[in-house]
N, C-alpha and C positions, 0 to 999 in steps of 0.2 A: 131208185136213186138216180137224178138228174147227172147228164156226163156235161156239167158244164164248170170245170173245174181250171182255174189259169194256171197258166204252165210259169212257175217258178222263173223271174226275170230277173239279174243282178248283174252289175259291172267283173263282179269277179267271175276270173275263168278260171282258178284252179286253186287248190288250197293256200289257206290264206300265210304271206312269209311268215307270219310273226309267232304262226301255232306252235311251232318248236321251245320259243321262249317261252310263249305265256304257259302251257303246260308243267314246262321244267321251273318256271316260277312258283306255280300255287304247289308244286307236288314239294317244295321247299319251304314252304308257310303256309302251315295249316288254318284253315279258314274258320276263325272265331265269335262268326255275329252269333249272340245270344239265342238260343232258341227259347221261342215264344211259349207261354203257357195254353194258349189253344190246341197247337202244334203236339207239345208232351200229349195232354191228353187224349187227343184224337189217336197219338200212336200206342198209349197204354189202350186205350179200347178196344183198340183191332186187335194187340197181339194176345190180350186177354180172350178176346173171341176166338184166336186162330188156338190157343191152347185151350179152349174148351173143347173145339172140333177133334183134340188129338195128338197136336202139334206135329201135324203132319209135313211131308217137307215144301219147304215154303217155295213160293213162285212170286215174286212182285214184278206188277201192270205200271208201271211208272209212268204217269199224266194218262191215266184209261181212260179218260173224255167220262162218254156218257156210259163207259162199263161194256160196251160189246165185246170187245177183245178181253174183259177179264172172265165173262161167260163164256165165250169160247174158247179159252188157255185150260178154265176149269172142267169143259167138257172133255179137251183132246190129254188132259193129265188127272184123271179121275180119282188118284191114289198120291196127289198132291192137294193145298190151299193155297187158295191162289186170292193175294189182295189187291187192289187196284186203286192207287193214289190219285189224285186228282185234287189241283188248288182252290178251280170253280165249282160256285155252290151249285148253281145251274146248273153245270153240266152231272154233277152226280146225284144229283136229286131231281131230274128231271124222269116224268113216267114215261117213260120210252117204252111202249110193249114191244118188247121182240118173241118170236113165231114161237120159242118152244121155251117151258119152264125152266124158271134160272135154278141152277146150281145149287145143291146146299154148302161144298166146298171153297166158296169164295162170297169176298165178300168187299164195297167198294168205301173208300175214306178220304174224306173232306182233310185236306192238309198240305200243308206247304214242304215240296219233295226236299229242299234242300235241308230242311229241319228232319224230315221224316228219314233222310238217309243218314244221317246223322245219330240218329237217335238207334237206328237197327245196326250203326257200327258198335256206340257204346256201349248196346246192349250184350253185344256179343252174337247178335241174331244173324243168322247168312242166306240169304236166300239160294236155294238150291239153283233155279232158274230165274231168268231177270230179264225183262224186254221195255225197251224203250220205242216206242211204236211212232214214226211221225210226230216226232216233237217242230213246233214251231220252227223254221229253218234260219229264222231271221237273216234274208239274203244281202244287205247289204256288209258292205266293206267294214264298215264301222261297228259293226256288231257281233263280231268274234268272242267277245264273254259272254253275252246272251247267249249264245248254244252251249248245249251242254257240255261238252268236250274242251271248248274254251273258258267253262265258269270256274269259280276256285273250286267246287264243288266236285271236280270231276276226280280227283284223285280217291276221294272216299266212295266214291260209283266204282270205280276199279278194286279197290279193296276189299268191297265186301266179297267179292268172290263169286263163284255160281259160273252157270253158262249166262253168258252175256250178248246180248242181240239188239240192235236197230239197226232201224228201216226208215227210208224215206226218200220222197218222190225229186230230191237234188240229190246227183250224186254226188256232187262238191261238199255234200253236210257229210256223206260217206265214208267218203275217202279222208276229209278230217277226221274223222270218228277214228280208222281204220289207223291213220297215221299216231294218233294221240294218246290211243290205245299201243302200240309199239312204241312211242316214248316211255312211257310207265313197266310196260313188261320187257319190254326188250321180245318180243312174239312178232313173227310177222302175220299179219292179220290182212284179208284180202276184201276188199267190196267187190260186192259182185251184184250182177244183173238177176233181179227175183219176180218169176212168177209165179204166183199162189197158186194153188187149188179149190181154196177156198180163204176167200176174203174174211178176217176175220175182223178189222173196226170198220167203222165207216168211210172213214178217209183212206184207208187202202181199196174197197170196193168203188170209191166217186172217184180217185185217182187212175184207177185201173179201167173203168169206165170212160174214162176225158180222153187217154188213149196216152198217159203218161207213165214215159220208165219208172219201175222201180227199184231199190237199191236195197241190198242190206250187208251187214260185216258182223262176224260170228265170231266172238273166243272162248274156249273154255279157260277159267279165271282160276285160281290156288283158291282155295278152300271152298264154304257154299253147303 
């Protein structure tokens, strides 16, 4: 893995003013784009597969890239199923060999997250555990609904419940996370300084290599 990774650069120095509004906006108006018929089915087929395994207790990889992090969540919770969302076809259909045989507990799917969380609200589905790993930080100013915590989207990520976890190499996507997450609950929720033991996607091991902090902030959520 090359440590030639650029270190997160943005005008903002600290969480952005208007996260308190936009937050308590969308958690006021529930977010109604259509979801897509690709979308349904991609998530009838995973949870069909996840209750043929058993319906063991669920773990969602929310944007697992090329799936490394969802073979490693699947190793380290063995007596879990663990699925791994991701919106690029590349990246989830891409032959990645990694060093030791995947999982039979998990399993990765082509699908658009804001449909797919959506759809495991209606269904009544909760994921026991839930990790958002290094999602795009989109560092400008201007870009506070493109993260997750700022999308309307974010209020039904809280809802569904589970232990709930991200990570990522700004701490300012963090500390919003940490802060937007205590809008919603009323929890105080802390980011903190994390280092692994073992690197489980790839962008936390290129990161971690470049010689960049990283973050992450933990709550356990009502139900799950």
């Amino acid at each position: 893995m090359y440590a030639n990774s650029h270190f997160i650069t943005s005008s903002q120095t600290e969480a952005h003013a208007q996260l308190q509004t936009q937050v308590e906006r969308h958690a006021q108006h529930p977010f109604r784009k259509p979801i897509t018929d690709y979308n349904r089915s991609a998530f009838d087929d995973s949870i069909a597969r996840w209750q043929a395994a058993g319906s063991k207790p669920l773990i969602l990889d929310a944007g697992c890239g090329v799936g490394l992090s969802t073979f490693n969540l699947a190793q380290q919770y063995p007596d879990h199923f663990v699925i791994g969302v991701d919106q690029s076809e590349d990246r989830i259909t891409r032959n990645t060999q990694w060093p030791d045989a995947i999982p039979d507990n998990c399993l990765r799917v082509r699908a658009d997250l804001v449909d797919y969380w959506r759809l495991l609200m209606d269904s009544g589905i909760r994921p026991q555990r839930h990790y958002i790993l290094y999602p795009n930080p989109w560092p400008k100013i201007g870009h506070l609904t493109r993260r997750w915590h700022g999308h309307a989207i974010f209020p039904t990520v809280v809802a569904l419940g589970g232990a709930l976890e991200c990570r990522s190499n700004w701490q300012i996507y963090i500390e919003e996370f940490a802060a937007a997450l205590h809008v919603l609950t009323q929890q105080e929720v802390a980011c903190e300084s994390y280092a692994p033991d073992h690197c489980i996607t790839p962008f936390e091991q290129k990161y971690l290599a470049s010689g960049h902090g990283l973050w992450r902030c933990r709550i356990q959520l009502a139900g799950g």
